[in-house]
Backbone bond lengths (Angstrom), bond angles and torsions (degrees), N, CA, C in turn:
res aa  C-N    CA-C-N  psi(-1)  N-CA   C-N-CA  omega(-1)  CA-C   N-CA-C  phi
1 X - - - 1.463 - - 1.527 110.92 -
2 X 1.110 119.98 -59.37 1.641 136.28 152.24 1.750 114.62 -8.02
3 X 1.560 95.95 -66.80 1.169 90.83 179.32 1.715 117.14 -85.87
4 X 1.245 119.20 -20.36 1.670 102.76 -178.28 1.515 88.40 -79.85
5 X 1.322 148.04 24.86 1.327 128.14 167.56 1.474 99.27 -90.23
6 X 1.535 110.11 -73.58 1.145 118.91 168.92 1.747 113.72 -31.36
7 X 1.095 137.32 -36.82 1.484 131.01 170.95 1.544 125.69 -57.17
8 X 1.515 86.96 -34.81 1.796 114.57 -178.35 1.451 108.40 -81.43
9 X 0.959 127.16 -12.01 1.659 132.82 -151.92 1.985 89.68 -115.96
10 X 1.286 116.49 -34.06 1.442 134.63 178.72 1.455 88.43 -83.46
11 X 1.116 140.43 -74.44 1.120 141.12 -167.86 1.547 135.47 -34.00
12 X 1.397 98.39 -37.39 1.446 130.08 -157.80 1.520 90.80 -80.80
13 X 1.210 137.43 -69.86 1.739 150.26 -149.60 2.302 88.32 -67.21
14 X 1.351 84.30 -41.15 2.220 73.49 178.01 1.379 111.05 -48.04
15 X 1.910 92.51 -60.22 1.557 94.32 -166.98 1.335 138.60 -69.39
16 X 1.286 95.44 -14.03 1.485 124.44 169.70 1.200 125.37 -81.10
17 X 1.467 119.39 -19.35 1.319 133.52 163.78 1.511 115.79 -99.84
18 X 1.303 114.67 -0.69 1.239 121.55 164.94 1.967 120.48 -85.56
19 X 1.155 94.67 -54.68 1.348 120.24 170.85 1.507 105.96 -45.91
20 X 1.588 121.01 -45.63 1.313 115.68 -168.11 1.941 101.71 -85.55
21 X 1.368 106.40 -36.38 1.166 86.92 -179.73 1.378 119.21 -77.73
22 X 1.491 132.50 -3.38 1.487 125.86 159.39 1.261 110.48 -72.57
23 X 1.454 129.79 -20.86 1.397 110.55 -172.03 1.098 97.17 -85.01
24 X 1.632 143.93 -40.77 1.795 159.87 176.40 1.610 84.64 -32.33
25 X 1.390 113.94 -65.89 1.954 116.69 -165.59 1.143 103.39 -58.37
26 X 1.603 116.92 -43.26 1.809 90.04 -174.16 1.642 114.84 -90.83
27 X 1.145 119.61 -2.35 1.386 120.78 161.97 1.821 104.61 -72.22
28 X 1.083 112.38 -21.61 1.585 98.08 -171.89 1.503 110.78 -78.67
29 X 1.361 105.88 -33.68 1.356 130.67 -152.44 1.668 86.95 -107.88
30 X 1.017 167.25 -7.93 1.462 149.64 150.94 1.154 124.70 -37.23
31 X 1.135 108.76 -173.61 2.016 111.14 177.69 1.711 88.68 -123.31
32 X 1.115 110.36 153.12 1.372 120.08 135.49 1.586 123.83 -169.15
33 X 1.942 79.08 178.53 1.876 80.93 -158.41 1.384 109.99 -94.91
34 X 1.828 128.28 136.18 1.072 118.99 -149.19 1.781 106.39 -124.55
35 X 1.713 86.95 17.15 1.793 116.39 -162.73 1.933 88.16 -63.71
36 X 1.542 102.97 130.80 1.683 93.91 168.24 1.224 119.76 -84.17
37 X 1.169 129.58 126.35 1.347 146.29 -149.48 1.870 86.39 -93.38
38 X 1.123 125.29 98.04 1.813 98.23 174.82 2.059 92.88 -127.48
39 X 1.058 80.17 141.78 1.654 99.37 171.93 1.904 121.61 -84.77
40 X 0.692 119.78 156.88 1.966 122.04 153.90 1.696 111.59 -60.26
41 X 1.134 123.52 112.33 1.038 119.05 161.59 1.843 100.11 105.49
42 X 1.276 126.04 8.48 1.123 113.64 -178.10 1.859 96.75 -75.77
43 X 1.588 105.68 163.19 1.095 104.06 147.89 1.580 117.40 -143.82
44 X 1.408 110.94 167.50 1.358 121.69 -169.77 1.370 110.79 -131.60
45 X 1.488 125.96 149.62 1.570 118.01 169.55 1.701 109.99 -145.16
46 X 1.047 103.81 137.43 1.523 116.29 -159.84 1.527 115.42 -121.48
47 X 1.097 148.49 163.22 1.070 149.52 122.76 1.360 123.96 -95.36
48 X 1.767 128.25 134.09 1.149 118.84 -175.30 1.776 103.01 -132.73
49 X 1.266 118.77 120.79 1.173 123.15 167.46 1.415 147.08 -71.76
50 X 0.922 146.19 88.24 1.575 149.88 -150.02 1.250 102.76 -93.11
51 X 1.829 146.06 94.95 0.903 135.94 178.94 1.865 95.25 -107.42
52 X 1.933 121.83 127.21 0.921 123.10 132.58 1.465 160.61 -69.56
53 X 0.881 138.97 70.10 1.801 147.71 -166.76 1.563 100.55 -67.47
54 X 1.411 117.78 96.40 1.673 110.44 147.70 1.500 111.03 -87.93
55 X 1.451 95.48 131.34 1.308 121.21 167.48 1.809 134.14 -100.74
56 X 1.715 103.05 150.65 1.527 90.25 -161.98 1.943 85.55 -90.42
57 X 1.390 112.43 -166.08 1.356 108.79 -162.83 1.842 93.48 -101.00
58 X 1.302 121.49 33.94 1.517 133.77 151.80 1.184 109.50 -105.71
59 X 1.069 113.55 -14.29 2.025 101.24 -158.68 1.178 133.31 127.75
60 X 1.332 123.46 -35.69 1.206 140.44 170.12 1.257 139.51 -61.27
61 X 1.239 127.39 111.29 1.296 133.87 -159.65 1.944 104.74 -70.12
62 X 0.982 134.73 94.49 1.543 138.75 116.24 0.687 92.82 54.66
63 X 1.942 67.40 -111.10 2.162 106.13 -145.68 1.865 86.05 -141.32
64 X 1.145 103.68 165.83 1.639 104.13 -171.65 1.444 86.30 -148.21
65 X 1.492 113.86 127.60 1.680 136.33 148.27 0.943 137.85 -104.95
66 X 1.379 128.21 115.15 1.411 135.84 167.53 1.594 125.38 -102.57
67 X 1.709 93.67 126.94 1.620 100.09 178.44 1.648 101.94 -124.28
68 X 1.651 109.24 113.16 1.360 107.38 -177.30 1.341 85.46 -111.29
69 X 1.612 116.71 143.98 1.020 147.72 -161.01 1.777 124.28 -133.33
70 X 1.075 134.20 113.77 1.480 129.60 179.59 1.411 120.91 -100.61
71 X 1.054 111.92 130.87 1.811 85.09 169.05 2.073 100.69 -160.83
72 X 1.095 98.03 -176.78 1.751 84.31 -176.27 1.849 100.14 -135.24
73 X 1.100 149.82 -153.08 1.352 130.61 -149.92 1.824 93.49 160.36
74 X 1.136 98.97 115.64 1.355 113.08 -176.11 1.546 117.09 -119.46
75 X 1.523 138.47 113.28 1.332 147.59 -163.91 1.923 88.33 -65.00
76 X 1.051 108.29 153.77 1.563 120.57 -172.22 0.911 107.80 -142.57
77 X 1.820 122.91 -33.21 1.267 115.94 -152.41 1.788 95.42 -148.64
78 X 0.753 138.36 132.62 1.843 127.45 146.94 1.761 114.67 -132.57
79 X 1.542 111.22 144.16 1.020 115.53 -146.26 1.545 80.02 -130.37
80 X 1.214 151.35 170.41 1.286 120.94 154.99 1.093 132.08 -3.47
81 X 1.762 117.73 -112.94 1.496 115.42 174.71 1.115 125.92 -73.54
82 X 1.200 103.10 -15.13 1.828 115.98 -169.00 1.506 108.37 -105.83
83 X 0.914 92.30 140.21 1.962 122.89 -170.63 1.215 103.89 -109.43
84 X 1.170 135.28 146.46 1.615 138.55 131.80 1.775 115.75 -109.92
85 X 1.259 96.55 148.85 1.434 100.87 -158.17 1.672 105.35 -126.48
86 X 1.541 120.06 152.61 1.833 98.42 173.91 1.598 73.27 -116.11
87 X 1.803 87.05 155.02 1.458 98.70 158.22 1.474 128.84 -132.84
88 X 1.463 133.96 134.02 1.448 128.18 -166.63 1.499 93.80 -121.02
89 X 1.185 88.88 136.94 1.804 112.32 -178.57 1.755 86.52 -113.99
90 X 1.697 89.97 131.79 1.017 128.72 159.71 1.501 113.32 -73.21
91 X 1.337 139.83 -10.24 0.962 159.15 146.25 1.828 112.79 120.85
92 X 1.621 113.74 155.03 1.434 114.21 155.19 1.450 136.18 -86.97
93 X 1.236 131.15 170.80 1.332 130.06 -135.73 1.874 91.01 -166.72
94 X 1.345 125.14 124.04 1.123 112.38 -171.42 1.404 110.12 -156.52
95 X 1.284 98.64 141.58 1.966 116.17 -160.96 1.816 111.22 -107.19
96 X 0.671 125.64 114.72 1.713 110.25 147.55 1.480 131.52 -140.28
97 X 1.333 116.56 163.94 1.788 123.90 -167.27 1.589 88.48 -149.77
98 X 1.060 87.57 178.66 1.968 129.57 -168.66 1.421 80.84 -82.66
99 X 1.520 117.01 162.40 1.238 126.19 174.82 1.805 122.25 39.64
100 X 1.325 113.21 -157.72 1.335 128.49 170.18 1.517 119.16 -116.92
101 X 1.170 98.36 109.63 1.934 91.09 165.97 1.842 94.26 -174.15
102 X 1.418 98.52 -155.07 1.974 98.12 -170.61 1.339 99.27 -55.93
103 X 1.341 112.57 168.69 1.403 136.80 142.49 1.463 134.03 -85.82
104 X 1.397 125.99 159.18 1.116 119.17 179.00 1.725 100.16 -178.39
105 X 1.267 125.46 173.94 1.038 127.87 -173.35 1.642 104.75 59.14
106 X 1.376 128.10 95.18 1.477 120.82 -155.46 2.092 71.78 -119.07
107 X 1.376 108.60 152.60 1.270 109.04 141.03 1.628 114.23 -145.50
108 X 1.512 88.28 164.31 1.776 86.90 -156.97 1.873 121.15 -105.96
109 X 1.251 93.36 123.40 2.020 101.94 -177.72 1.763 85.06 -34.57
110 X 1.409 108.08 117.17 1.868 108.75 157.63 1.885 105.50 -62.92
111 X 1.391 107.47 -38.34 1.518 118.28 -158.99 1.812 101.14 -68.82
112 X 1.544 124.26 -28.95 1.127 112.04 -158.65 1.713 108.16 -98.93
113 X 1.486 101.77 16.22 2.072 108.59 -169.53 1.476 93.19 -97.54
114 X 1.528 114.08 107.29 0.769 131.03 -167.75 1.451 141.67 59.53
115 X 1.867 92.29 37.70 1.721 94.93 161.52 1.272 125.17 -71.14
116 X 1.589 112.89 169.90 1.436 107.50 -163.45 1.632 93.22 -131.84
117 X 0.980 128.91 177.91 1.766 138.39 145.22 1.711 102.97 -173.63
118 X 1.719 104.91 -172.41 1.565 99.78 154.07 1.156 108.04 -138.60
119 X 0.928 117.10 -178.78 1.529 118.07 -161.42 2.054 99.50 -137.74
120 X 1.471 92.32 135.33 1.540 83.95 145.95 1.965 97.57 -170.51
121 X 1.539 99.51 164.85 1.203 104.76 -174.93 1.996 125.93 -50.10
122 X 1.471 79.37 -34.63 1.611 96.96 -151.48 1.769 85.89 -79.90
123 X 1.407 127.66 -18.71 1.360 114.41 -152.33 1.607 95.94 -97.35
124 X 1.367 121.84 -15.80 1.574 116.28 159.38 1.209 126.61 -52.83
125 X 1.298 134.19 121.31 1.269 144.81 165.02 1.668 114.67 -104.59
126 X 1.337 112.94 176.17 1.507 119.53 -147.86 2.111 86.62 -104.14
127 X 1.305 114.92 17.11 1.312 118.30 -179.41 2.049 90.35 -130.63
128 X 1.083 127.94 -55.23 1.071 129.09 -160.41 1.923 120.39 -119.30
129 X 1.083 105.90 147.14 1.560 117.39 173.47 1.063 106.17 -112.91
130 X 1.538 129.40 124.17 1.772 123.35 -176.50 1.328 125.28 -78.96
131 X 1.411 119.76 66.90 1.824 145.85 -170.30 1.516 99.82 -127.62
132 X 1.524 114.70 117.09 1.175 113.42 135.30 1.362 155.78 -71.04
133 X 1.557 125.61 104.70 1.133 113.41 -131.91 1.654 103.14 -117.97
134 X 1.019 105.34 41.58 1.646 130.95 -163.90 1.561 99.65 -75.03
135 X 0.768 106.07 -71.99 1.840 140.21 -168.44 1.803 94.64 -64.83
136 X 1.298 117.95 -10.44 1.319 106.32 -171.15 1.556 90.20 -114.45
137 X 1.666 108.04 131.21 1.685 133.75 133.81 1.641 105.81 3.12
138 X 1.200 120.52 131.90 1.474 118.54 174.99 1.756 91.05 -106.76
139 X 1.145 167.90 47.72 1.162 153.53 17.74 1.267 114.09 73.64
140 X 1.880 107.24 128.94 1.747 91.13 171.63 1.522 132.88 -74.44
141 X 1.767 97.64 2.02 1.686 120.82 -150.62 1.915 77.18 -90.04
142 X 1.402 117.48 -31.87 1.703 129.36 -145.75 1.470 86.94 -98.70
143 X 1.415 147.42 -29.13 1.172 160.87 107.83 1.339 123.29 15.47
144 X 1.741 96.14 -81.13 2.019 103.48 166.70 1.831 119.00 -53.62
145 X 1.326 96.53 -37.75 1.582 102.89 175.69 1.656 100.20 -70.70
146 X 1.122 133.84 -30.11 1.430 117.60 -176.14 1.642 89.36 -90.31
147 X 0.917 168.85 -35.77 1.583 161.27 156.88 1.330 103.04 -35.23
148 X 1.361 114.12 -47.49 1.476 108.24 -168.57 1.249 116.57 -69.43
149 X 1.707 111.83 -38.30 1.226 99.97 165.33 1.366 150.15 -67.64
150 X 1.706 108.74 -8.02 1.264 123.80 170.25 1.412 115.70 -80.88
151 X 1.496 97.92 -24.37 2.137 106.82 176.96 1.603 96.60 -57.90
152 X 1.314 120.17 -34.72 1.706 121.85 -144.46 1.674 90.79 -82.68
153 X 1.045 115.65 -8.86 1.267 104.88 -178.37 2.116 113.49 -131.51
154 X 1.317 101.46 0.27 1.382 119.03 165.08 1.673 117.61 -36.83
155 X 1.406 99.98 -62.49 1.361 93.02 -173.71 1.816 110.58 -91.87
156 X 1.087 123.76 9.43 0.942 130.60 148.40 1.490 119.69 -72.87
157 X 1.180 129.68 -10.62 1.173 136.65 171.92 1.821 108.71 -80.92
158 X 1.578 100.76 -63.30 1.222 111.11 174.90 2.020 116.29 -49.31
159 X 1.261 87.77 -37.81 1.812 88.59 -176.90 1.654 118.04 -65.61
160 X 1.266 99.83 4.12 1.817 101.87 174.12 1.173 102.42 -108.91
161 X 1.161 128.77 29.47 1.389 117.35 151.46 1.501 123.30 -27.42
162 X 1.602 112.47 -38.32 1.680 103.70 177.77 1.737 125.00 -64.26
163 X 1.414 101.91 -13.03 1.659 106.32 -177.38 1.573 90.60 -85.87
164 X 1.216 136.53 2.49 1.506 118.83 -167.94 1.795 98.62 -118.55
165 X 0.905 100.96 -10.17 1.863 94.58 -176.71 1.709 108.51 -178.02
166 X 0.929 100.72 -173.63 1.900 100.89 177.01 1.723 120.90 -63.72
167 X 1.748 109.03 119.38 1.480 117.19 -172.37 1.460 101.48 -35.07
168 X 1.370 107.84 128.28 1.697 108.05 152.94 1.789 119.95 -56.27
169 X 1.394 104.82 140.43 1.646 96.85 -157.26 1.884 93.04 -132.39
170 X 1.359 94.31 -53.80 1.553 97.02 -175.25 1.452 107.00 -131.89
171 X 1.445 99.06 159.77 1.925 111.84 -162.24 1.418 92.19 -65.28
172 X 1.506 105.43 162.46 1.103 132.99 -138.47 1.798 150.97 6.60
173 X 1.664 90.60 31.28 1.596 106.11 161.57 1.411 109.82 -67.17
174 X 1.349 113.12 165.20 1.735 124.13 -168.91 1.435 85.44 -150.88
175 X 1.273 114.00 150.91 1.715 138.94 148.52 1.355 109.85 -122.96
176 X 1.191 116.20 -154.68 1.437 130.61 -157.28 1.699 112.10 -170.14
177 X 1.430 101.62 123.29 1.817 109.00 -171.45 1.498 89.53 -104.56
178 X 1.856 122.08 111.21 0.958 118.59 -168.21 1.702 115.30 -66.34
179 X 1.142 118.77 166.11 1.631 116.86 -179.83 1.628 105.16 -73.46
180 X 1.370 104.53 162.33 1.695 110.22 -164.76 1.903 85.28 -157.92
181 X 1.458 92.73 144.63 1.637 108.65 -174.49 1.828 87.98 -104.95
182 X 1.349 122.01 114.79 1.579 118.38 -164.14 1.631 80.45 -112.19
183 X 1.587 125.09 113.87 1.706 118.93 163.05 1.377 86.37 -117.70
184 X 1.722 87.91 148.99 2.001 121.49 -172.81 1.643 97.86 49.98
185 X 0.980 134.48 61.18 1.259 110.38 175.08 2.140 94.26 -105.62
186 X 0.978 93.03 -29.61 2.140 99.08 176.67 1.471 82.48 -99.75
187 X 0.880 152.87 3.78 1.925 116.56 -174.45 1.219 111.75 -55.06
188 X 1.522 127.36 134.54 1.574 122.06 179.01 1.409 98.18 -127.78
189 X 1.886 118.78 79.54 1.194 103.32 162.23 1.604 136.20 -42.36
190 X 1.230 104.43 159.31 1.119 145.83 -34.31 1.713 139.27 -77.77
191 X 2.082 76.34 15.13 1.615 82.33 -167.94 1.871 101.55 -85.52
192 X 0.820 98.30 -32.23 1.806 102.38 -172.68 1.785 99.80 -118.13
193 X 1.627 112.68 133.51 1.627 118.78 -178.78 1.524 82.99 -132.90
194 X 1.496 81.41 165.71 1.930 94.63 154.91 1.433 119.70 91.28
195 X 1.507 113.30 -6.98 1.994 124.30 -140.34 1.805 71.94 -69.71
196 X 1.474 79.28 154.06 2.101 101.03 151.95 1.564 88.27 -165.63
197 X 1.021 86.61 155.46 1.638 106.97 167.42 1.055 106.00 -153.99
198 X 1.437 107.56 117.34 1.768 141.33 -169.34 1.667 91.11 -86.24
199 X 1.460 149.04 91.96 0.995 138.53 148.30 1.656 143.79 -85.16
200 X 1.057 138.57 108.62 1.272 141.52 -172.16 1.436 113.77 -53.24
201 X 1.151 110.73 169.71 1.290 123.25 171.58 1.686 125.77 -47.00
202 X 0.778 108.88 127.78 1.636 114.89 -174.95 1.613 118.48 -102.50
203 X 1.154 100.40 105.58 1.515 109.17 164.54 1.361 140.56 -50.35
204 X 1.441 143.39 110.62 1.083 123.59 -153.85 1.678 99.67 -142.63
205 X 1.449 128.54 123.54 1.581 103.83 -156.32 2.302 75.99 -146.44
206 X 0.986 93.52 167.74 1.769 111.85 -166.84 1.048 82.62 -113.79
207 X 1.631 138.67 98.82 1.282 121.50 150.15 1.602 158.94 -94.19
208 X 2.001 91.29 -1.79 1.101 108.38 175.56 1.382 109.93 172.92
209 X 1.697 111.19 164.38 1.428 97.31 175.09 1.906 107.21 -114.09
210 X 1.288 113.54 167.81 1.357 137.02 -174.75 1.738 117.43 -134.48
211 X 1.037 126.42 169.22 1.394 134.74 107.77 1.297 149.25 -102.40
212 X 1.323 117.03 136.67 1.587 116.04 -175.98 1.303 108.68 -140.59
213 X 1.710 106.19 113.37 2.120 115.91 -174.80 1.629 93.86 86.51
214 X 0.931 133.82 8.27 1.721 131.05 166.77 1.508 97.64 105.92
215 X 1.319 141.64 -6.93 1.162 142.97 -152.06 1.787 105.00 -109.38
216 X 1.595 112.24 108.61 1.381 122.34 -175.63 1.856 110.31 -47.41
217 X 1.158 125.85 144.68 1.811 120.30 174.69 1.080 110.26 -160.30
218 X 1.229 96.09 151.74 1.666 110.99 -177.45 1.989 95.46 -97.52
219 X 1.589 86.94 150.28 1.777 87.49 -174.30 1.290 93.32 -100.71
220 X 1.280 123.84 148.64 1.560 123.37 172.93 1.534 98.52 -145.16
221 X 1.321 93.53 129.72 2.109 113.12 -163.05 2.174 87.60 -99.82
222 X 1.307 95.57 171.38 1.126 93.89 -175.25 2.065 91.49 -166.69
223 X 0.983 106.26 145.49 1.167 93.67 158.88 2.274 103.49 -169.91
224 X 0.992 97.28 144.85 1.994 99.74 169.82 1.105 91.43 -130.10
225 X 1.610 98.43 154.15 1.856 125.06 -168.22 1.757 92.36 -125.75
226 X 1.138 108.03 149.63 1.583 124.90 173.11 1.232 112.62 20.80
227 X 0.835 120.70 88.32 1.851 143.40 164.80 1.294 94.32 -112.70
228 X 1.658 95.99 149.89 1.746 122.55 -156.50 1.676 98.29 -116.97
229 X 1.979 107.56 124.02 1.301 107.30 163.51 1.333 112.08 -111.51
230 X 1.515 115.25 152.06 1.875 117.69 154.59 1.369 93.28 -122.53
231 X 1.415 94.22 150.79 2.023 92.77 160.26 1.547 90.77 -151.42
232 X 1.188 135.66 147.70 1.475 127.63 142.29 0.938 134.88 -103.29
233 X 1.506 132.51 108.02 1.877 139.81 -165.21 1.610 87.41 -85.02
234 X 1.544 90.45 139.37 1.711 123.58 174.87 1.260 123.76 -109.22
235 X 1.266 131.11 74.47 1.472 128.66 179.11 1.403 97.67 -118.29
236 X 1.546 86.07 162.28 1.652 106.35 163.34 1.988 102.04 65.79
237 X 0.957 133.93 8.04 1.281 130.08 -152.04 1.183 130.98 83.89
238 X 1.394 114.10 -15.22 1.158 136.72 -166.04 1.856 140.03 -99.99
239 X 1.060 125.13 99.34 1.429 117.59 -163.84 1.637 118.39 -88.59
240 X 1.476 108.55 123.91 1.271 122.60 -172.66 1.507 115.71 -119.37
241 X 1.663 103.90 104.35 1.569 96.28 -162.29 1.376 92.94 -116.11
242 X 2.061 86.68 164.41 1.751 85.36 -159.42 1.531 89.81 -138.77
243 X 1.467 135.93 152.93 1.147 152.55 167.30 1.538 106.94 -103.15
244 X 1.380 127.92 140.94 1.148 144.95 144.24 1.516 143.08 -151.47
245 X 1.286 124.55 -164.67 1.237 125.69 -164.96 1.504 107.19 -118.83
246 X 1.174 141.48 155.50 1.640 140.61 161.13 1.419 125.83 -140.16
247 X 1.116 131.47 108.33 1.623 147.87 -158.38 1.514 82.39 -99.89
248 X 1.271 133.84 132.41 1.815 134.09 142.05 1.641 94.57 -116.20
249 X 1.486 85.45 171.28 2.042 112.03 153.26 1.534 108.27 -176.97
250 X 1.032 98.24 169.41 1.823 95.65 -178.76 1.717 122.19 176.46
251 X 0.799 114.68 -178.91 1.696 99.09 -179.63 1.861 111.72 -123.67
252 X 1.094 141.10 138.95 1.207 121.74 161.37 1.734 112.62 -121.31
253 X 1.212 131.35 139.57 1.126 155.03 -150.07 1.725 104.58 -112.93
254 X 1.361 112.75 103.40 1.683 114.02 -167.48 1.413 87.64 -127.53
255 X 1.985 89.67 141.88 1.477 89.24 -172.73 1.572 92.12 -90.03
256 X 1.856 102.54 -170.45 1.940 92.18 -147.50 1.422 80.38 -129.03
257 X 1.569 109.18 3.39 1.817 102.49 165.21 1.397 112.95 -87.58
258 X 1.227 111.87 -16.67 1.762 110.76 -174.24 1.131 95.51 -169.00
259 X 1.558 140.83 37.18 1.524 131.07 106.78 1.685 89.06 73.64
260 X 1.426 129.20 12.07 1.973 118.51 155.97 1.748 95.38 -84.96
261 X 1.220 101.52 169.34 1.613 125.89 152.40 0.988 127.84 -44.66
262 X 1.166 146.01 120.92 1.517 147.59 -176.75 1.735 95.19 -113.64
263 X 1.093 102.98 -74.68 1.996 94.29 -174.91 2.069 95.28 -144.96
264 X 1.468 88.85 161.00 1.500 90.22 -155.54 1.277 88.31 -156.34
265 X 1.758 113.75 152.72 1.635 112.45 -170.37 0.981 96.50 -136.23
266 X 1.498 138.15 -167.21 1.334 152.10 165.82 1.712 116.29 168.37
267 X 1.335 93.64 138.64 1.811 93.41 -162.62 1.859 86.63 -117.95
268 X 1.201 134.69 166.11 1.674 131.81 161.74 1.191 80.76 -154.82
269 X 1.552 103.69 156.27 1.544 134.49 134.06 1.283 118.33 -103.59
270 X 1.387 112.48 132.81 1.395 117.67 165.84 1.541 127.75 -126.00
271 X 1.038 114.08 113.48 1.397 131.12 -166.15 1.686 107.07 -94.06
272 X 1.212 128.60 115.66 1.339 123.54 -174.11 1.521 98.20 -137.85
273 X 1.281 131.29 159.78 1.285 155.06 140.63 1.093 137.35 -105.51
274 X 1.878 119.16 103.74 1.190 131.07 -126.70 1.872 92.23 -104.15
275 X 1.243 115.96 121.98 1.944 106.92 170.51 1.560 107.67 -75.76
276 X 1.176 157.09 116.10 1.260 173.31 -46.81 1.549 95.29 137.02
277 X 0.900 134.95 -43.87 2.028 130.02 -138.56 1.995 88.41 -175.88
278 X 1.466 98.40 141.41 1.260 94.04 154.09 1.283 115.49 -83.72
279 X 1.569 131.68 -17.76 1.415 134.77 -162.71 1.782 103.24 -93.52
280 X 1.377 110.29 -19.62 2.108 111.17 -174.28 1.203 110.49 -102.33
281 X 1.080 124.63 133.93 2.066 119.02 167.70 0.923 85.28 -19.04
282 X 1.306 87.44 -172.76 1.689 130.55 -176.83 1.545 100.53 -100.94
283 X 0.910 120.81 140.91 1.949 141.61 173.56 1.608 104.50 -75.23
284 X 1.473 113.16 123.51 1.728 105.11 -169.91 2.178 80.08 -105.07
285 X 1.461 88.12 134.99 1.354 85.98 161.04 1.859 101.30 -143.79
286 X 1.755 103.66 156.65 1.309 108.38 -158.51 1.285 102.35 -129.93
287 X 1.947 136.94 107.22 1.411 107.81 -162.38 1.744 75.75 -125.31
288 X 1.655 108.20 158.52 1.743 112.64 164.33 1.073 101.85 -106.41
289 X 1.435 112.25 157.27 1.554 110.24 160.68 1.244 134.72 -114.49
290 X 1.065 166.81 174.29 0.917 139.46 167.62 1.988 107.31 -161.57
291 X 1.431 77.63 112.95 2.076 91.56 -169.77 1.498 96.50 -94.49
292 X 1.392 103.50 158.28 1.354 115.09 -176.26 1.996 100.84 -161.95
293 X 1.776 93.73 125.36 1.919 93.51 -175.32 1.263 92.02 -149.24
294 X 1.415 91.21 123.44 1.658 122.53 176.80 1.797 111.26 -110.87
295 X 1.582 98.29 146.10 1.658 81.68 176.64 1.276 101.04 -112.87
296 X 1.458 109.91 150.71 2.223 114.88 -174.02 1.634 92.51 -111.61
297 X 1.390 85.38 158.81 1.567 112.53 -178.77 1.695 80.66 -76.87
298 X 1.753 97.27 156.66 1.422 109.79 175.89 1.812 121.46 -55.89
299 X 1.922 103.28 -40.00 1.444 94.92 -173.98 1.962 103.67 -95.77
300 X 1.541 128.04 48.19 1.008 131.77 158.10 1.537 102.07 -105.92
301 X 1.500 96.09 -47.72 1.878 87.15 178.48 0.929 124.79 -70.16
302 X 1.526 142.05 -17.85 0.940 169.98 -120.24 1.750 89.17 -102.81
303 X 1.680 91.47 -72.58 1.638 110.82 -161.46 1.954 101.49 -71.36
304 X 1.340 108.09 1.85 1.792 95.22 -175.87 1.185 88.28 -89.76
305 X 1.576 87.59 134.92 1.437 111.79 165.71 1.740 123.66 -107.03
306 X 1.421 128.35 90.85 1.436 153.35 -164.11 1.754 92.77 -55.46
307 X 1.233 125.42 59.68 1.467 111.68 167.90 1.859 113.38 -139.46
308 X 1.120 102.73 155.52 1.702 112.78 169.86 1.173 109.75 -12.04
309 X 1.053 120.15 110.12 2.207 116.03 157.36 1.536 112.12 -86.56
């Protein structure tokens, strides 16, 4: 008896490690559908983080900015694949210091507590982003809030990969978000004219699934290499135009019951060369970015309170 226990007790950890790795293969090897299922009337609430890093031309971080941002996003419209969505920000709140380390001392955009717009994919054009930007500060601080609002809908851009080539179905397929020459699409008269951003092709590959908060997801990697910026900032009377470069990649995390966003990252470098003087080089400046969007249960957002620390 002794020993068929002991045989069984040996026995058990194979089959059990057998069993798991056939179920691992056919989860790897499945199809699934990664189509976002969105309804009328859904809603969602997120937080998305905007951390700035200027860097010296060693490495070294500066000055570091943070704009954490809330807002929630309500389906309005669905058309087939395409959705339009409104979104109300609970507003941003924004910190910075010398170097890198915590934050503290937050103060808060008055202009962004309770902005509104809507959003949808199809209504972007390669001249315009659909934000009214009236009501916003022409300011570089009034600036980050108009960036932010184009981040809030960034990877929503990237997540239609299926309108650009064949649905991702099984892990490790890739497509491709073809390159697009986007002019004025950020211009924020009158402080900034001129924007284009020459972007390359965008990589977009299914690489695996997870959970994150109990909620099953497909990982989807993404990354574009050397895409071309101009912008020219207008102060003082004066126009200072700048050329640069922009490297991103990042991951976004879709749940695989209804194929929205759950949390989504993105890191860039941007390398620009700033004209200062017609008579001095050009000024090299180097900032990273680094976005970060989480989605909150209703009574977490609920309880943030968007004020001065």
């Amino acid at each position: 008896m002794r020993t068929i226990f002991v045989a069984f007790i040996l026995f058990l950890p194979f089959t059990f490690f057998t069993a798991q790795s056939q179920g691992m293969k056919s989860a790897l090897q499945s199809e699934y559908d990664l189509t976002a299922k969105y309804k009328v009337g859904d809603i969602d609430f997120y937080r998305l983080r905007s951390l700035y890093l200027e860097m010296s031309d060693s490495g070294w971080v500066k000055t570091s900015t943070l704009l954490e941002g809330y807002y929630q996003r309500e389906v309005v419209a669905v058309d087939s694949t395409e959705h339009t969505d409104r979104f109300i920000w609970k507003g941003v709140r924004v910190s910075e210091r010398q170097g890198r380390g915590e934050f503290s001392d937050f103060s808060v955009l008055h202009y962004s507590k309770g902005y509104q717009s809507q959003f949808s994919v199809r209504e972007i054009s390669s001249e315009h982003f659909p934000a009214d930007i009236t009501s916003i500060p022409k300011t570089p601080q009034g600036f980050q809030f108009f960036v932010k609002l184009v981040d809030a809908s960034t990877f929503d851009i990237i997540r239609q990969f299926e309108s650009y080539g064949k649905p991702l179905t099984r892990i490790d397929q890739a497509t491709s978000i073809p390159a697009e020459d986007l002019q004025g699409i950020i211009d924020f008269p009158p402080l900034y004219t001129n924007t284009r951003f020459q972007h390359s092709a965008t990589i977009v590959i299914f690489r695996g699934i997870t959970i994150t908060n109990g909620i099953p997801c497909a990982i989807i990697e993404f990354r574009e290499d050397n895409s071309h910026i101009h912008m020219t900032m207008n102060m003082m009377k004066m126009e200072f135009p700048s050329d640069g470069t922009s490297y991103y990649w990042g991951t976004i995390l879709l749940s695989l019951e209804t194929g929205k966003i759950v949390n989504a990252t993105l890191l860039e470098n941007v390398i620009t060369m700033i004209n200062l003087s017609p008579i001095a080089p050009p000024t090299r400046s180097l900032v990273r970015r680094e976005l970060t969007l989480e989605t909150l249960d209703r009574r977490s957002y609920e309880g943030i309170e968007i004020e001065t620390k």
